[in-house]
SETITI-188024 format. One record per residue (C-alpha): residue in one letter; x, y, z. Coordinates in steps of 0.5 Angstrom, whole numbers, padded with zeros to 4 digits, always signed. Last residue first. Example, Ala and Ser with C-alpha at 12.3 -4.5 7.8 and 13.67 -1.06 7.14 Angstrom:
// residues 2
S+0027-0002+0014/A+0025-0009+0016/
This chain:
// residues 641
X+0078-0048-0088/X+0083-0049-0083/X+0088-0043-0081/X+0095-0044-0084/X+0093-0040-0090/X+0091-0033-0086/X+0086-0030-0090/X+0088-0023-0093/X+0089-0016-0091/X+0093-0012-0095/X+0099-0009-0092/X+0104-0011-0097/X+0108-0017-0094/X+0101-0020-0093/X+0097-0017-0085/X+0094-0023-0083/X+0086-0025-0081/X+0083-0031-0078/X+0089-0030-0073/X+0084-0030-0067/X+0087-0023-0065/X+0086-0021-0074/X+0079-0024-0073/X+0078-0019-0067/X+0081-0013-0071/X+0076-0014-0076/X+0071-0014-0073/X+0072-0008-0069/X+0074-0004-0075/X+0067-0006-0078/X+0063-0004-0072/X+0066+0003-0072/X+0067+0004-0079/X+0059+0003-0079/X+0057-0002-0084/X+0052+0001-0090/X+0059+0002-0093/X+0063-0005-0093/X+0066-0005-0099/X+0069+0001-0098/X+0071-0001-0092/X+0074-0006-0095/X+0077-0001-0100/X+0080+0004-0095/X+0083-0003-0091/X+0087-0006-0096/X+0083-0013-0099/X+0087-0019-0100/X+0083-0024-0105/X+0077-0022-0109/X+0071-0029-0107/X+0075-0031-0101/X+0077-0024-0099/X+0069-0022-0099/X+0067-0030-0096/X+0071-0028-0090/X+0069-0020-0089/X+0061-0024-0090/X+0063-0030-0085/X+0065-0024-0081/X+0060-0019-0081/X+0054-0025-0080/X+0058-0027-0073/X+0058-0019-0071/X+0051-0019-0072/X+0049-0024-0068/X+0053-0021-0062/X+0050-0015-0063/X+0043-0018-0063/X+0046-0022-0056/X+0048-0015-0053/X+0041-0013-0055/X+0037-0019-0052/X+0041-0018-0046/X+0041-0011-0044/X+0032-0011-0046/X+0033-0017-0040/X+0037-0012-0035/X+0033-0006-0036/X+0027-0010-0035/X+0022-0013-0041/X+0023-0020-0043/X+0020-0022-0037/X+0025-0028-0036/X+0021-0035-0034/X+0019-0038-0028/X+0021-0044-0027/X+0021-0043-0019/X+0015-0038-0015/X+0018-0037-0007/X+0017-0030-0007/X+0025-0028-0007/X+0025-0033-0013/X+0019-0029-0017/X+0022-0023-0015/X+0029-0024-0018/X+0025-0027-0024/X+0022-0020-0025/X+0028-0017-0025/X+0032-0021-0030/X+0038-0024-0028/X+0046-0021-0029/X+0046-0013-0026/X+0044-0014-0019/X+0044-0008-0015/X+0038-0006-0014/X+0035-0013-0013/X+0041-0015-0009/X+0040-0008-0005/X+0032-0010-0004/X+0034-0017+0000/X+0040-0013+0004/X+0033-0009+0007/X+0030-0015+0008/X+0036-0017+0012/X+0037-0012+0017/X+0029-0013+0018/X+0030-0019+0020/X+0036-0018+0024/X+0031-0012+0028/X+0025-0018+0028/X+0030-0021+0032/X+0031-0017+0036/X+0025-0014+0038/X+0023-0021+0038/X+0027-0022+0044/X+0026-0016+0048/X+0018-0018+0048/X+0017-0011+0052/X+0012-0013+0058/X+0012-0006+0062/X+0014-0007+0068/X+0017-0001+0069/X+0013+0003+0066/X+0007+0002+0070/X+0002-0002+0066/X-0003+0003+0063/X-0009-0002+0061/X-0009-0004+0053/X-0009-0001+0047/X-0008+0005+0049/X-0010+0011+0043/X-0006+0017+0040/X-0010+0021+0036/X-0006+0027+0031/X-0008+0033+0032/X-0014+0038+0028/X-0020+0034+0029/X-0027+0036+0026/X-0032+0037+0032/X-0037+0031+0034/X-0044+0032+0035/X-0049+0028+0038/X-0057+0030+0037/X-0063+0031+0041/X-0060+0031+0048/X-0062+0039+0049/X-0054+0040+0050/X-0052+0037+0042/X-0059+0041+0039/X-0055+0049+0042/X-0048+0045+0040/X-0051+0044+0033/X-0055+0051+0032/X-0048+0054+0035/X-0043+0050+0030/X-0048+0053+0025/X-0047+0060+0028/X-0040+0059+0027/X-0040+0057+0019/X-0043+0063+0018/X-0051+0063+0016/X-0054+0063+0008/X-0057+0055+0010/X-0053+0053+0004/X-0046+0056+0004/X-0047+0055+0013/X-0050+0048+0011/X-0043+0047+0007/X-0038+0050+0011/X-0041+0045+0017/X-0038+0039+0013/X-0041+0033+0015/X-0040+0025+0017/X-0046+0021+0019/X-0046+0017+0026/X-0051+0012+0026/X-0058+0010+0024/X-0063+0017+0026/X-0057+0021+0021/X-0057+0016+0017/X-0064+0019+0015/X-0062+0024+0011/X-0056+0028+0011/X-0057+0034+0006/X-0065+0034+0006/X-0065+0031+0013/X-0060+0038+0016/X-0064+0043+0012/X-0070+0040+0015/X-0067+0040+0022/X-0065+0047+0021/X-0073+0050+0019/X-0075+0048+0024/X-0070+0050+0030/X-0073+0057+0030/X-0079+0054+0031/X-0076+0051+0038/X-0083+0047+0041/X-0085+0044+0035/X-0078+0043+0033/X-0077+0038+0039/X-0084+0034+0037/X-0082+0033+0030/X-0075+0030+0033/X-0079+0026+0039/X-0083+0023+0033/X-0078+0022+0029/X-0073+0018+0034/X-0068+0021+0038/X-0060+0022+0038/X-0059+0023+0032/X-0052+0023+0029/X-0047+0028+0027/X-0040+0026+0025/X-0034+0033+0023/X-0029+0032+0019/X-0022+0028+0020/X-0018+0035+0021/X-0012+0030+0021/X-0012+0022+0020/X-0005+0022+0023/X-0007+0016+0028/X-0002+0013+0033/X-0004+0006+0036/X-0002+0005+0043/X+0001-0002+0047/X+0001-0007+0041/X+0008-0009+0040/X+0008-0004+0034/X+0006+0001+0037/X+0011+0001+0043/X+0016+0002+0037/X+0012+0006+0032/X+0012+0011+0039/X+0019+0008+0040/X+0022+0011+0033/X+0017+0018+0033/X+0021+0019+0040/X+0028+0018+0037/X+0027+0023+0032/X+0024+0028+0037/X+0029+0027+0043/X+0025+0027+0049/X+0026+0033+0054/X+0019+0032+0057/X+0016+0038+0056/X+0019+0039+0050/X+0018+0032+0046/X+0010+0033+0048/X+0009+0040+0046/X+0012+0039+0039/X+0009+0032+0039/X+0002+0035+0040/X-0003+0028+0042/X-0009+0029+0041/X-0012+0024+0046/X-0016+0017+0045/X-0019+0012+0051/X-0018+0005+0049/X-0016+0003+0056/X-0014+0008+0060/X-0014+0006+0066/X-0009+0000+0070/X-0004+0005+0072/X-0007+0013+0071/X-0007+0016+0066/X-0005+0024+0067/X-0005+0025+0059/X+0003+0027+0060/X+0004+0024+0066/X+0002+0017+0062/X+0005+0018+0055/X+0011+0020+0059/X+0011+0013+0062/X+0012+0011+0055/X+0017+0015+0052/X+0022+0013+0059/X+0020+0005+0058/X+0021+0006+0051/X+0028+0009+0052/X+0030+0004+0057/X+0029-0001+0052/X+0033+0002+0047/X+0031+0005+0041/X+0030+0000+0034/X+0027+0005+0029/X+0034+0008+0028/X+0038+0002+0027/X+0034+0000+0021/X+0036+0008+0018/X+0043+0005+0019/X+0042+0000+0015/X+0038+0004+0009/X+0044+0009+0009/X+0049+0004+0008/X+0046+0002+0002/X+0043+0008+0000/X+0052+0011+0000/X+0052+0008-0008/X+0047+0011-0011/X+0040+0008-0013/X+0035+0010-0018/X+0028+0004-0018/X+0023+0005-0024/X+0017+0001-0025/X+0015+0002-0033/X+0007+0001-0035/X+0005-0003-0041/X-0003-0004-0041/X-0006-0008-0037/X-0010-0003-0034/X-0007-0004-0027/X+0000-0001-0031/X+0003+0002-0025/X+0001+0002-0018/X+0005-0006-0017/X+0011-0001-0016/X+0009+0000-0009/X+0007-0007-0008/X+0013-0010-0010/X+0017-0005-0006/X+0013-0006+0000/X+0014-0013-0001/X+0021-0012-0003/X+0023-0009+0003/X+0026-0002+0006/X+0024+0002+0001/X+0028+0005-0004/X+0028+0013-0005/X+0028+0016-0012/X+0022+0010-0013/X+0019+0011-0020/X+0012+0008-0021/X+0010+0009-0029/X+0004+0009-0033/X-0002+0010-0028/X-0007+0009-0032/X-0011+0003-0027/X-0013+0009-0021/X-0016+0004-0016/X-0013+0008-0009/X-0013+0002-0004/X-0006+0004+0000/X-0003+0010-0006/X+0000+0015-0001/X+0002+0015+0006/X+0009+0011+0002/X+0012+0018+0001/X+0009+0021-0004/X+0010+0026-0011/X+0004+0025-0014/X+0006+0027-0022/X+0001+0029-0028/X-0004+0034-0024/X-0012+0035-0026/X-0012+0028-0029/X-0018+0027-0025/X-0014+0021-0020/X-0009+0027-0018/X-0013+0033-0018/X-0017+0027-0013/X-0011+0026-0009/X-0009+0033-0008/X-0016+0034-0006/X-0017+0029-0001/X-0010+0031+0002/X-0011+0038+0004/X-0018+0037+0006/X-0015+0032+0011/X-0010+0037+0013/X-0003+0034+0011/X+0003+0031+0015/X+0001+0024+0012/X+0004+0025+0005/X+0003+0028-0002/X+0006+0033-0007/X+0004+0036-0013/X+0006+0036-0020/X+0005+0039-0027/X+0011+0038-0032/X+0015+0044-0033/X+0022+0044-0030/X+0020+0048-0025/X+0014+0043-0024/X+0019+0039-0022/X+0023+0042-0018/X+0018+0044-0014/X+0015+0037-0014/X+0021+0034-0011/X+0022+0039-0006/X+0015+0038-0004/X+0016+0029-0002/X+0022+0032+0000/X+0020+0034+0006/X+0015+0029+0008/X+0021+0023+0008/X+0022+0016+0004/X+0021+0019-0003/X+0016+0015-0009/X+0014+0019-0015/X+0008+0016-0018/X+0006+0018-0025/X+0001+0019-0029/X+0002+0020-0037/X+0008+0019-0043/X+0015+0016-0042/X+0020+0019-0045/X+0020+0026-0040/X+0018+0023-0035/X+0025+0018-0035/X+0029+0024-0037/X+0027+0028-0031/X+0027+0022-0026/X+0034+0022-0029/X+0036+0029-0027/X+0033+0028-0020/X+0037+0021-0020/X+0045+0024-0021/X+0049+0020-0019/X+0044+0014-0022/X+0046+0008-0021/X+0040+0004-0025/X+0034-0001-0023/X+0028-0002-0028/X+0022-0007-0028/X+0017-0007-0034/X+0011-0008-0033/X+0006-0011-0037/X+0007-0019-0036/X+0006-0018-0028/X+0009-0025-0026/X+0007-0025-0018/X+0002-0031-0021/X-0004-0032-0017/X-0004-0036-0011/X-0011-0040-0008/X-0010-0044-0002/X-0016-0048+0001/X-0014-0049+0008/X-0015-0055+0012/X-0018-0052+0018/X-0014-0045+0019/X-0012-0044+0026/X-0010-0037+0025/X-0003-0038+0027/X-0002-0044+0023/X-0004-0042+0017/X-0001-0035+0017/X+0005-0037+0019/X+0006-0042+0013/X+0004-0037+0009/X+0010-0032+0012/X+0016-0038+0011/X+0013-0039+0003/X+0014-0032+0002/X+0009-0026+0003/X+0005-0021-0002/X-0001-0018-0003/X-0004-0021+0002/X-0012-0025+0004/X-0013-0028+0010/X-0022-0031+0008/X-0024-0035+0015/X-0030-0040+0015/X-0036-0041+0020/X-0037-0047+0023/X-0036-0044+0030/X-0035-0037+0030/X-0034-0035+0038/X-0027-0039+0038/X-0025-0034+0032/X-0023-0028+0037/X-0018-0034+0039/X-0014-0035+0032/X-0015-0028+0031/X-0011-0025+0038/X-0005-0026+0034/X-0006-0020+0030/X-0005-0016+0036/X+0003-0018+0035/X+0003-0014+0029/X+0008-0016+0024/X+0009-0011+0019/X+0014-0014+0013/X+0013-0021+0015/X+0017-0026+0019/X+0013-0025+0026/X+0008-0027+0022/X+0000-0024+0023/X+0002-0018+0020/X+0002-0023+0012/X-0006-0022+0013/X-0006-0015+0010/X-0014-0017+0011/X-0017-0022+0015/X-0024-0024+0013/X-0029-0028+0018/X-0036-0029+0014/X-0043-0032+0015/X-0044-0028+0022/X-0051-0027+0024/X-0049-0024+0030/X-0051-0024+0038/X-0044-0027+0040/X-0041-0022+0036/X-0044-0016+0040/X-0041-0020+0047/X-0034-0020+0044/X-0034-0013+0040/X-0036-0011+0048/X-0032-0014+0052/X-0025-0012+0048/X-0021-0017+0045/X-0023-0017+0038/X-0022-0009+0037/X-0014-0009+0037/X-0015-0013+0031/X-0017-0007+0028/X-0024-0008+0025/X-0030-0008+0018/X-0036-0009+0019/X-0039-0012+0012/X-0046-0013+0011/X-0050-0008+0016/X-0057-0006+0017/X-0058-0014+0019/X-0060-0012+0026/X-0054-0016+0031/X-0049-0011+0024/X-0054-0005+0026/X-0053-0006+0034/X-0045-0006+0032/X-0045+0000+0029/X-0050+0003+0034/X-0046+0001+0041/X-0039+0004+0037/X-0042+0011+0036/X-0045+0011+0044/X-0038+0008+0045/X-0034+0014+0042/X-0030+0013+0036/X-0023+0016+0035/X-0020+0008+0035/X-0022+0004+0029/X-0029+0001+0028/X-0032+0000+0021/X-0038+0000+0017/X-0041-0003+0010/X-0048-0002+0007/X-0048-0004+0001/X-0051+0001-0005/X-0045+0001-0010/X-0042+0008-0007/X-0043+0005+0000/X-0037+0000-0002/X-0032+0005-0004/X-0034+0008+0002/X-0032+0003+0007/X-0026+0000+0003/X-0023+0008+0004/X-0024+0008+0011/X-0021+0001+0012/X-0015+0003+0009/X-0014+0009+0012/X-0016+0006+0019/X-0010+0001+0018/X-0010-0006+0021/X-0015-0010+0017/X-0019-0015+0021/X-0026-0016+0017/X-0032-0018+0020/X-0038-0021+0015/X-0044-0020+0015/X-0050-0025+0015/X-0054-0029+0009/X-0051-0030+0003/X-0048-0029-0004/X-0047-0022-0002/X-0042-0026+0003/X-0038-0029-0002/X-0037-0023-0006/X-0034-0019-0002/X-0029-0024+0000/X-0026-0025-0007/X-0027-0018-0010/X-0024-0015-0004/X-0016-0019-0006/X-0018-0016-0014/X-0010-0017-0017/X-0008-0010-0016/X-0002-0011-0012/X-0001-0019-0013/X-0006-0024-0011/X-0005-0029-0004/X-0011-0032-0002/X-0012-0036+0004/X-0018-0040+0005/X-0022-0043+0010/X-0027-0048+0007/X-0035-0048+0008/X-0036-0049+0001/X-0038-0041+0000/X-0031-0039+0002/X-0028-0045-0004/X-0034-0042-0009/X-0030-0035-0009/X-0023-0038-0008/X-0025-0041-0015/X-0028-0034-0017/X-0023-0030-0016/X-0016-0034-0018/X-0015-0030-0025/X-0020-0025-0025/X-0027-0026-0026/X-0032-0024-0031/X-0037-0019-0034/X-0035-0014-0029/X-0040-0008-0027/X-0039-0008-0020/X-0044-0009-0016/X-0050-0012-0020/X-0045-0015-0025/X-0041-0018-0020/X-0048-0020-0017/X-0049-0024-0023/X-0042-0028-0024/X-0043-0029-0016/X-0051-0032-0017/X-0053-0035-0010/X-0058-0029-0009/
């Protein structure tokens, strides 16, 4: 099928394109690499999913976090096409079958953490593919002057070598004239074909006020502007305090972030996108591929420590393309407080090296093992066996992260997968031999289905138990009792956050640090952060053009909608209407001559005395207007006509 406008409607519904989609559309299926850059909300998947269900093969997707690319997965089974991922936490039988569906045509979209492109077997796999497509999402990680940069990005211009003639998709939401040439030059791309929407959002109204007070500002902003909101704070205990006190105030809310169950997480999303609940209050954890397009105000009481991050986050509101509000409160000590918070994410070397020798004693690793072998990871018990600071340790873990040595994952209570080990007949022939089984292995098809012979499906043993009338324990028995005789695999739910190395252990004090690049993505992000105090702080342009220049997009024009432009155009109809009243005030003492104060005002009567007052006395200081010997206002006879 080579009719995009039809497969848009199969799949998703849409009459028609968005602004851009369809040309960098039909610049992938003409061979071109391309670089795509559309706003938060813009359709970025539309523009690479669409080619490859245009032809044949499957298309790689690089995207750095697991959350994200478990979500696109599923959105993509819910329109019946078969997409998968691989992301650290999985097991190399589970890793081996996804990838032998991908060889055999079963999957079309294969989504990756780049870690995962240098790795012996994704290499070999891949060399057996029908690859028509390699896409890289979130491609503005890639250069070291974007707001995420991960060095393992950087192994994509190499892992492309196994794909001759076929064309690379990097697609951002945001990046600056700087970070796009980076792109380019970093992937490889061949005479790149780049497709830019507009970061101009004509709904969204963009606010920024010094607020003293931000929660009762906050207060007054739900309260004026109707509908679901997005609350956004920088830190997990305020994420509840918030929605405490909101829902104290009388208006429905709850909290989000990284630190809860799955189960915990999924169902406040889901009250959340269901109307059930009004207001999430968040850290930025929440919102990364979630499509709710009524969201009517997106309000930060903590800022973010980047444009990007900021323009991203307020881009949630108004995807309907109805008016929508993006709110930024601010105070007087944030400015200094945000600096010194990227201080903090820069611990010295010396306690890298410590944390990351740590790791090691404490998952017994040896010096060249390890590599891509996960382990639960308590930090409480970790920071204490080893006298670790608990702040500072978080900052060199995400430290030793972002350099590409381990990669953290807070997918908590991650259900539990099954997979049929056997095929049907060895299956037929199992439940023959254990009757009491029979009946088990049914249920468990009916529920499952055959996904269950092609790869890892997840389920909920609180489910079968609620169906096969049995508690949960003895389900967990059926399943270990199949797991021991070799007819299934069986991988409990989670109940700490993962840690992956990515690399090899290295002893601790040969640990390639790139101290330089430390440094200067340090005073980059120091400046990224003054980037978003500007915007804040600036009272005299439009909001939206401030962004506009900041992502590199000239002749712009004012929004006609933000704090600062609604300032403007009133202050200028003030001004018009002060001129009329002093052309009127003249043309009265014109007409009947000097005038006292009370009569005039008189005259004036649907004019507030306030404004009259005002006026009046601005034509006496430009000596338009004098007092006569009587006390009555008069023209002045020295001022030209």
């Amino acid at each position: 099928m080579n009719d995009i406008q039809g497969i848009l409607k199969q799949y998703w519904g849409y009459d028609g394109f968005r602004p851009v989609q369809e040309e960098a559309i039909r610049s992938v299926l003409a061979g071109h690499d391309t670089l795509v850059l559309l706003p938060t909300g813009g359709g970025k998947s539309v523009c690479f999913q669409v080619p490859v269900l245009a032809q044949e093969g499957v298309c790689i997707v690089v995207t750095p976090l697991i959350a994200l690319m478990k979500d696109q997965v599923e959105q993509l089974r819910r329109r019946h096409i078969p997409a998968a991922a691989i992301h650290a936490g999985m097991n190399r039988h589970e890793i081996d079958i996804t990838l032998d569906n991908c060889i055999h045509g079963q999957t079309r979209f294969l989504y990756v953490s780049p870690e995962r492109l240098r790795t012996d077997i994704m290499i070999e796999r891949t060399k057996q593919m029908k690859v028509c497509l390699l896409a890289v999402d979130e491609a503005h990680c890639i250069s070291a002057w974007g707001y995420d940069f991960r060095p393992s990005y950087l192994l994509i211009a190499e892992f492309r070598e196994l794909l001759p003639g076929v064309p690379i998709m990097a697609l951002t939401a945001s990046a600056t004239a700087e970070v796009q040439a980076d792109i380019q030059e970093k992937l490889e791309m061949r005479q790149p074909r780049v497709f830019r929407q507009s970061f101009a959002r004509a709904n969204l109204s963009y606010s920024a006020f010094h607020e003293e007070s931000k929660d009762r500002k906050l207060l007054q902003i739900l309260q004026k502007v109707p509908g679901t909101a997005i609350v956004y704070v920088r830190t997990r205990k305020r994420t509840q305090q918030v929605s405490d006190w909101l829902n104290q105030q009388g208006i429905r809310s709850d909290f989000y972030h990284a630190g809860l169950t799955f189960r915990d997480r999924s169902d406040k999303q889901t009250a959340w996108l269901r109307n059930r609940i009004r207001v999430i209050v968040a850290t930025n954890a929440f919102g990364m591929g979630i499509d709710k397009p009524d969201v009517r105000s997106v309000i930060h009481l903590d800022l973010p420590d980047t444009l990007e991050a900021y323009y991203q986050e307020a881009g949630r509101a108004g995807r309907d393309g109805r008016k929508a509000y993006a709110v930024a409160l601010f105070q007087s000590k944030d400015a200094g407080e945000m600096e010194k918070n990227i201080e903090r994410q820069y611990p010295p070397a010396e306690l890298l090296r410590r944390v990351y020798q740590s790791l090691a004693n404490y998952f017994r690793v040896p010096v060249g093992g390890g590599e891509f072998s996960s382990y639960d990871l308590d930090m409480h018990e970790f920071t204490g066996i080893f006298g670790l600071p608990v702040s500072d340790t978080h900052f060199a873990l995400r430290l030793l992260q972002d350099e590409g040595f381990i990669q953290l994952s807070e997918a908590y209570n991650s259900p539990s997968k099954l997979h049929f080990m056997v095929d049907n007949q060895q299956l037929y022939d199992f439940q023959i031999r254990y009757p009491d089984y029979d009946t088990f292995v049914r249920l468990l098809l009916r529920m499952y289905g055959g996904e269950l012979f092609t790869g890892y499906v997840n389920i909920s043993e609180t489910d079968i138990a609620q169906t096969y009338y049995v508690p949960v324990p003895e389900v967990q028995q059926r399943l270990n009792f199949l797991q021991e005789r070799d007819m299934v695999h069986y991988e409990k739910q989670r109940d700490k956050p993962q840690l992956t190395f990515l690399t090899p252990r290295y002893e601790a004090s040969q640990l390639p640090l790139n101290l330089y690049e430390i440094q200067k993505k340090k005073e980059r992000d120091l400046s990224k952060v003054q980037a978003v105090i500007h915007y804040v702080q600036h009272q005299q342009q439009c909001r939206t053009l401030l962004l506009l220049d900041y992502f590199n997009e000239p002749n712009g024009e004012p929004c006609g909608l933000c704090d600062v432009c609604i300032r403007k155009r009133k202050s200028d109809t003030v001004h018009e209407t002060d001129t009329q009243l002093r052309q009127n005030i003249v043309l009265h003492l014109q007409q009947y001559g000097p005038v006292a104060p009370r009569p005039l005002s008189q005259a004036f009567g649907t004019v507030p005395e306030k404004q009259l007052l005002h006026t009046v006395r601005y034509l006496i200081e430009q000596e338009i207007l004098v007092y006569d010997e009587i006390g009555k206002l008069a023209l002045n006879p020295r001022q030209p006509p």
